[in-house]
N, C-alpha and C positions, 0 to 999 in steps of 0.2 A: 496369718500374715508372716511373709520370712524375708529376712535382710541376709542380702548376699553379698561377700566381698570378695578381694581376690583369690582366696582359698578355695571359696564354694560355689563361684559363680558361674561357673561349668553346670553346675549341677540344675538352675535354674529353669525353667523349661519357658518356652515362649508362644506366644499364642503364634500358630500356624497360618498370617497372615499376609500379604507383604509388607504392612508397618509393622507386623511382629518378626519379621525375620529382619526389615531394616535394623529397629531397635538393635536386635541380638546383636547382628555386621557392627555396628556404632559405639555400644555401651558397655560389649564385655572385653576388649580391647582396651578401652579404659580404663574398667574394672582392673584389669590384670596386669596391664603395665605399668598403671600410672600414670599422669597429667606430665609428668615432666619428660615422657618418653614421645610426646606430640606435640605440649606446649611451652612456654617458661613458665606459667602459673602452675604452682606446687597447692596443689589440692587432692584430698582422698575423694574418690568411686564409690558409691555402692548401690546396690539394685534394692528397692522396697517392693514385693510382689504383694499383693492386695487381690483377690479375685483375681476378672482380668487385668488388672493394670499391673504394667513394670515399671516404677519410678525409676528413675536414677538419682541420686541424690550426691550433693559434691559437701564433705566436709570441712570445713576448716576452723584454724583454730585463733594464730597470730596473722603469718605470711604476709608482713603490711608491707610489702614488694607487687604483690599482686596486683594485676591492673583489677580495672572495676567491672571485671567480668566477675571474679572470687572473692574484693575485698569489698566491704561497705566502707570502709576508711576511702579507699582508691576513691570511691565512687562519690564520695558526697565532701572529700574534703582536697587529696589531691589533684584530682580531675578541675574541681572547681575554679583549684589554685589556678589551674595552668590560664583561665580565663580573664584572671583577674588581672591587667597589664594598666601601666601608665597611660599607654597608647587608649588604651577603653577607657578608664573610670577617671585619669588625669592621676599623676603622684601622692600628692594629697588624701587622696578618696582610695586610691587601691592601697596605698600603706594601711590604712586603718583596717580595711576588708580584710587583707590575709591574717593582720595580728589578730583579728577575730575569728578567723578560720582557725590559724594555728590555738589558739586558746581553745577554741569546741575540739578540735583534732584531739589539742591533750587528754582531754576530759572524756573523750569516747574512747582513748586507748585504754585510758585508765582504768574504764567500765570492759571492754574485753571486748566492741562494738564486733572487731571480725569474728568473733566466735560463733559462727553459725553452720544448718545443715540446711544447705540450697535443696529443695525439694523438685522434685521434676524437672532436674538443671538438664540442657541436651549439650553446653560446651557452646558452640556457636550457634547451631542451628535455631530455630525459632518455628512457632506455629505449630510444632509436633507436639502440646502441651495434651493431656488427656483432661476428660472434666467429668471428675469423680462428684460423685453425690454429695450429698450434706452429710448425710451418715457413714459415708465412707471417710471421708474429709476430720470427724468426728473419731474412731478408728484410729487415723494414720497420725492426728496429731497427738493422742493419746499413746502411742505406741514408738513416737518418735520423743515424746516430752522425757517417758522413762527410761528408754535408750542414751539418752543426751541433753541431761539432765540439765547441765551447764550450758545450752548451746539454744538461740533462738533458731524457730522454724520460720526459714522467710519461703514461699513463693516469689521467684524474682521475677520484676520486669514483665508483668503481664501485660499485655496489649490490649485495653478494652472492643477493637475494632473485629475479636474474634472469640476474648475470654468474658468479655462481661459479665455471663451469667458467673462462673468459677469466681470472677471477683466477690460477685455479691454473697455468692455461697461464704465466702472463707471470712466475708464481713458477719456476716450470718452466725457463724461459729466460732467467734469472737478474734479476728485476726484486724492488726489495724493497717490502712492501706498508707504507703509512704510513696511521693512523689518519685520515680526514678530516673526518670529522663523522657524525651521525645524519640517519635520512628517518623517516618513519612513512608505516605501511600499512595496508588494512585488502583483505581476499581475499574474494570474491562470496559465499565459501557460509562463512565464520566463524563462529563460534559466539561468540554475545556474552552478555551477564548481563541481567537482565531490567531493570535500570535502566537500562543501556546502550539499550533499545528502549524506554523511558517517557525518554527524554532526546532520543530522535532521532522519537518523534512529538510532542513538545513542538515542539521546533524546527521542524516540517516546517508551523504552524497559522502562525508567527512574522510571514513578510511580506506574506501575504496579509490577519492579521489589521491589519497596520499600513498598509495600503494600497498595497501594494507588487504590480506586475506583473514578472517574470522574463521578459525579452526577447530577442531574438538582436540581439548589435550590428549586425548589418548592417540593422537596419529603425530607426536610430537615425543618421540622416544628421549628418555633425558633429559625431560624438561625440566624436573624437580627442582636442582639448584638455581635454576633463572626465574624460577616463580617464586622461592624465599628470596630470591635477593628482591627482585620487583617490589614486593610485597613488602621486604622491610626496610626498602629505602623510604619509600614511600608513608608507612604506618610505624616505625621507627625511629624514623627522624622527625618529617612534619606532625605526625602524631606519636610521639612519643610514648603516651598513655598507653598507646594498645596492645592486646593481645601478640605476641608473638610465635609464627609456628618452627616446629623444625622439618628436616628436608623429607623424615619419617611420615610426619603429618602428610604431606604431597604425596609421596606414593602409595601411602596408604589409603587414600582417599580416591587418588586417582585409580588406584587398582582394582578397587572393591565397587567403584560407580557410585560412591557417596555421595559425591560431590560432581555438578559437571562442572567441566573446563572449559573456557573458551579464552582459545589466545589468536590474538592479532600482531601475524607471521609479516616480514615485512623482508625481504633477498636472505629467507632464513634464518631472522635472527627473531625471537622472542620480544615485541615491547612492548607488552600489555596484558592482563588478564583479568578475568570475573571468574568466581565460582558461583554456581548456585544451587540450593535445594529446592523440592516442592513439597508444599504439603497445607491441606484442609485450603485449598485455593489460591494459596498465595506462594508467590516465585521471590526468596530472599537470597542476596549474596553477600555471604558471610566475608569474603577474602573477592581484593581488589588491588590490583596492581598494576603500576604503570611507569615505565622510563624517567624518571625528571629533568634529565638533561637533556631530552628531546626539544627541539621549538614547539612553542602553546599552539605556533601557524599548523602541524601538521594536526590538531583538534582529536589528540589521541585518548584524554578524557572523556571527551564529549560524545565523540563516537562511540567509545565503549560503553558509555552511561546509553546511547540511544538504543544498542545494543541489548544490552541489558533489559532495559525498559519492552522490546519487542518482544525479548522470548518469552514474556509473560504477557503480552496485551492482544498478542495474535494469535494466544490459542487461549482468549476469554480466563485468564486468570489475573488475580491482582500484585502488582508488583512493590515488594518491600523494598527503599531503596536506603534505608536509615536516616540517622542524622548528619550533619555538617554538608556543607556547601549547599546553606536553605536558598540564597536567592536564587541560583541556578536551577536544582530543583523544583524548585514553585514555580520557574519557567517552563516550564517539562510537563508542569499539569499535577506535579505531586505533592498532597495537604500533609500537615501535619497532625501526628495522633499522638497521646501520651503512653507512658506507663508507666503500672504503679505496682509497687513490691506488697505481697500483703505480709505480714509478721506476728507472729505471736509466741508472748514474753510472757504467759499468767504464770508461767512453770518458776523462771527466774527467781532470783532475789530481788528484794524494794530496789538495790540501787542499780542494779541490773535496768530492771524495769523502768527504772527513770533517764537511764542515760538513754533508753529506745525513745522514751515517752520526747524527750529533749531534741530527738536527731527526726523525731515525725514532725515537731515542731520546724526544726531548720529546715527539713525534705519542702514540707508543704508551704512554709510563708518566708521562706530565703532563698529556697533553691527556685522552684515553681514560677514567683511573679518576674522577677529578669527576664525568665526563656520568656515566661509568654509575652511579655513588651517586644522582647525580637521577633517571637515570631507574627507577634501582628504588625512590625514595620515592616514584614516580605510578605506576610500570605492575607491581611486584614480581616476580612468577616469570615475565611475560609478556619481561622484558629476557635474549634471546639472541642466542647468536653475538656479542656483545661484549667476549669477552676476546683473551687476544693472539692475533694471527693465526696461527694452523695451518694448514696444508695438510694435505689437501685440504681447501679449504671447500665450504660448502653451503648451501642456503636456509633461514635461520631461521626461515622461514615453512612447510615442512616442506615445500613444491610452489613451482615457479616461480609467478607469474602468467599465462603462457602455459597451464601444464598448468589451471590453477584456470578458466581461462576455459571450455577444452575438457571440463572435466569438469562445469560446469554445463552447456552447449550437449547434452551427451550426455543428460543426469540426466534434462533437461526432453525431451527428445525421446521417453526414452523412457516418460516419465509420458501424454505426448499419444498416442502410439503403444497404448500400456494403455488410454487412455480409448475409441480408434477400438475396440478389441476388445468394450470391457465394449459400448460401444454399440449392439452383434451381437445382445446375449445376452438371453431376457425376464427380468422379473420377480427371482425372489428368486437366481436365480444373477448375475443384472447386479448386486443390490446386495451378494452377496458377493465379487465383483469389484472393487468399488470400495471395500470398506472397507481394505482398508490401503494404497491410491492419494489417498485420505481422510487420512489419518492424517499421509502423505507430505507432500501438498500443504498444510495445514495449520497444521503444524512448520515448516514451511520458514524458514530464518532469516531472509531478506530478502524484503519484500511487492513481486515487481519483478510488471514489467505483464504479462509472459507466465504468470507464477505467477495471479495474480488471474484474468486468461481462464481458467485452466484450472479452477482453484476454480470459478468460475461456471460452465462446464460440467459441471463433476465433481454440483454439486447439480442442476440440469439432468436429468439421466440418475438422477438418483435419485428425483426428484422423478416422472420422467416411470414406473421403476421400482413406485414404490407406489401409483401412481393405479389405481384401481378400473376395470376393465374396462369402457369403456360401453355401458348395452342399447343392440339395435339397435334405429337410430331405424323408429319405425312406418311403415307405407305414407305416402305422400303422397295426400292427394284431387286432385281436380281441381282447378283453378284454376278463378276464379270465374266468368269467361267459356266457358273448354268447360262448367262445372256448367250454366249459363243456357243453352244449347247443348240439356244435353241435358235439362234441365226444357221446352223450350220444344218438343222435338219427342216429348215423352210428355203434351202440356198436352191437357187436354178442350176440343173445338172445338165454337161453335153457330155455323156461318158463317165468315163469318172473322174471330173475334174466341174467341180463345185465353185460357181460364183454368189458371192453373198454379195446383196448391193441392197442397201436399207437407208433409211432418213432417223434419225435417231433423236432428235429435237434438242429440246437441253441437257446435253451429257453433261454432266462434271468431266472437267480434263481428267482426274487421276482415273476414272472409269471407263474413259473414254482408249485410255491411254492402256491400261491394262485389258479391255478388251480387244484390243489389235493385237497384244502379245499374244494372247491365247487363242486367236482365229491364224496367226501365223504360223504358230508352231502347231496346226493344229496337222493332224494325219491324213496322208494321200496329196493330192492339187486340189492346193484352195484357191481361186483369186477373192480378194473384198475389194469394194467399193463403198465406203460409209460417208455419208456427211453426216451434221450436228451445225447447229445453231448457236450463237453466244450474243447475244442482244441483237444487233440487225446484221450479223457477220456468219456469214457460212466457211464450218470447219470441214475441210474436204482429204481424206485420207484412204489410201490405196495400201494393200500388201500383197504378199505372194508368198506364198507355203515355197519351202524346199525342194517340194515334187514339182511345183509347177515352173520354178525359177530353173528347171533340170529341163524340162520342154522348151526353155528361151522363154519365157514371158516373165517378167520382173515388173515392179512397182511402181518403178518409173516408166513403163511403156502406159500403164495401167492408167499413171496418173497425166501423159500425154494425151491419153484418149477423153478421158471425164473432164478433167479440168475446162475446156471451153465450154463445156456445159453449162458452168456456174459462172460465167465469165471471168472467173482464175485462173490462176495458174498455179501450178508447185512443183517439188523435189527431193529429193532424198536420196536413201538406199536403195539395192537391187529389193530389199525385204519389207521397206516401208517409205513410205513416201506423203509427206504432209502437202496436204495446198488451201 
């Protein structure tokens, strides 16, 4: 086992994989410049190498400036604070709450609550957690107890919806789990309410109708300073609490493809953004930003949230969209899931150990029952896995997002696979083939793009299914040059000057028409005489070759002679003559 810091951590080697090279792009930039060279939180870097795994691990000691990404202060007492308003609890009731915040507050600084070494921290991102064994787990805590003697080992903020097992392990090996907040999530193939999909094709018309393009930051040269200000107008001011990046973070993220961008471009001007990562099936956006002094009419949250929610729902992955703004969310289709910091304190002093033992108490029966009263007055029977922590836990979402991912990828495979077969088959067995691949594709709870292909195939093969057999097409005649061909060597000869005189039945006019051309210009003295048919009407047409119009006979002599024939009459050119 080797811990690497900014001195050493060149030296590191990384597994040869794409989340071992992500890693390396992500952790030793950190490692080496520091948290304050990306964020305003002032925390130490270091790499914990274990077999294959690369922890990262984020130190701290005081910094009770830190929002509640690095401080447990931030996160269980300032944070809290910011909740507690006249407006919510009424004067009376929230006076009393803070003085009681502020008194545990003192009592945890006192006990040194921030001093700890965030294990497998990734900074914002989420879901890239590894899940070390029981005996590795046993290892890293033993090997971090002696390193940082004075310092609790928290696992932060695990998601039971993907860590479960990790949780149970680290309860396993004597780690106590502490309430840490809520996420919300929504799983590729969910079943939603139908208001829930008249809210999310509402949204989906939003920025387009407001003149909004959705672009990749990287085709947006110098955007950086417009995505910290977005971002900390927004997460700044109305949340004040949070994370703050600098303009280094932007390019550095956007440079290296860490992070995607998407910003919503509107006569060139930047009013909007999402970042997001993926990883082990779920699409999270760390940084979100948007205009505030825009009107709410041009629906430039809302679009972006719908936005957001698509990049992961249309290619079968699950989308993390956090906390705040629950009632909107849970209109969107997205539940709530918890998460729980696991910690352990054996290493500590008694009084050490008791102020943890103290703040697991406030975490799980102070912090805990409020959220969830909220969140069962917005999401009701849908808020699980929120009461006190049990072992074994489990995904409240009933499947990982890994399993959800793999089970749509399978679902559609084998609906395409069904279509390759019906596609074999004729007629009325291809369309009872298809009717409950029909039915499938249809229902489908989310309209992603490989869904819609297949629908459009699927009628395709139906359509092509009821088409009527077509006759076969008739012989073809000759083309109008071999016809002139072979009129010109069945023609009655006086000399050498050839009359072709034929009944031709039902020509088509253009064939009709282009074999006159070619009996005209044909070589030596030709006369023709042709009629043709067209319902009860006789087409009656005369020419004359060049050679013969040279002798005095022309088309219209031609057509003075035959025409009473047919009780017609006609006219024309010396060269052609219709009657």
């Amino acid at each position: 086992m080797n811990l690497y810091d900014a001195q050493t951590v060149d030296s590191c080697i990384w597994p040869d994989t794409p989340e071992g090279r992500m890693a390396r792009d992500f952790i030793v930039p950190l490692v080496k410049h520091g948290s304050t060279a990306y964020v305003t939180d002032r925390t130490t870097f270091q790499v914990l190498a274990l077999e294959e795994l690369r922890l990262p691990l984020a130190v701290n000691d005081t910094e009770y400036e830190n929002s509640a990404l690095h401080s447990t202060f931030a996160r269980y007492i300032t944070l809290q604070m910011t909740g507690v308003t006249a407006e919510a609890f009424g004067a009376a009731r929230a006076a009393v709450m803070r003085g009681a915040m502020h008194t545990v507050g003192a009592l945890l600084k006192a006990a040194g609550i921030n001093k700890v070494v965030l294990v497998d921290h990734w900074l914002v991102l989420r879901n890239v957690h590894s899940q070390p064994t029981g005996e590795q787990v046993d290892r890293i805590t033993a090997f971090l107890a002696e390193r940082f003697p004075h310092h609790a080992i928290v696992f932060c903020a695990l998601n039971p919806a993907g860590y479960a097992p990790l949780l149970n392990t680290l309860v396993e090996r004597g780690y106590a789990l502490l309430y840490a907040a809520h996420t919300r999530m929504t799983l590729p193939l969910q079943e939603v309410s139908k208001q829930v999909r008249e809210n999310r094709r509402r949204d989906a018309r939003l920025l387009e109708a407001s003149g909004y393009r959705v672009v990749d930051g990287r085709e947006v040269p110098d955007c950086e300073p417009r995505l910290e200000e977005l971002y900390r107008a927004l997460n700044g001011g109305k949340y004040h609490t949070n994370l703050q990046f600098t303009q280094e973070w932007y390019r550095w993220t956007l440079r290296q493809g860490l992070l995607t961008y998407k910003l919503a471009v509107k006569d060139g001007r930047v009013d909007g953004f999402y970042a997001h990562h993926v990883s082990q099936g779920v699409l999270f956006s760390p940084l979100f930003g948007y205009d505030l002094a825009l009107p709410q009419e041009l629906g430039l949250y809302r679009g972006l949230v719908f936005q957001l929610m698509n990049d992961a729902l249309d290619v079968g992955l699950t989308i993390e969209l956090g906390p705040g703004a629950d009632p909107f969310k849970s209109m969107r289709g997205s539940v709530p899931v918890p998460r729980w910091s696991a910690v352990y304190t054996e290493h500590l002093a008694a009084p050490r150990r008791l102020a943890w033992r103290t703040l697991q108490r406030y975490a799980n029966d102070a912090v805990r029952p409020p959220t969830v009263a909220m969140l069962r007055k917005v999401d009701g029977d849908a808020v699980v896995g929120f009461g006190p922590p049990q072992t074994p836990l489990a995904s409240p979402l009933g499947q990982t997002p890994l399993e959800a991912a793999l089970k749509v990828r399978e679902q559609l495979d084998a609906l395409e696979a069904a279509l390759d077969a019906a596609a074999r088959l004729p007629g009325d067995a291809r369309l009872q083939a298809l009717a409950p691949l029909s039915q499938t594709l249809h229902n489908w709870p989310q309209p992603m793009s490989r869904v819609v292909a297949l629908r459009e195939r699927l009628t395709k093969l139906e359509h092509e299914a009821r088409r009527k057999p077509a006759r076969p097409a008739e012989p073809q005649g000759p083309t109008p040059a071999e016809h002139a061909r072979q009129l010109l060597e069945s023609a009655t000869r006086w000399g050498d000057t050839a009359l072709v005189a034929a009944h031709l039945g039902e020509a088509p006019a253009p064939h009709l028409k282009a074999l006159v051309e070619a009996l005209r210009g044909a070589a030596g003295s030709v006369g023709v005489v042709l009629t043709a048919t067209r319902g009860d009407k006789v087409v009656l047409v005369t020419a004359a070759s060049a050679a013969l119009r040279g002798l005095g006979l022309d088309a219209g002599q031609l057509m003075a002679a035959a025409a009473p024939c047919v009780d017609g009459k006609g006219g024309g050119s010396l060269d052609v003559a219709w009657g």
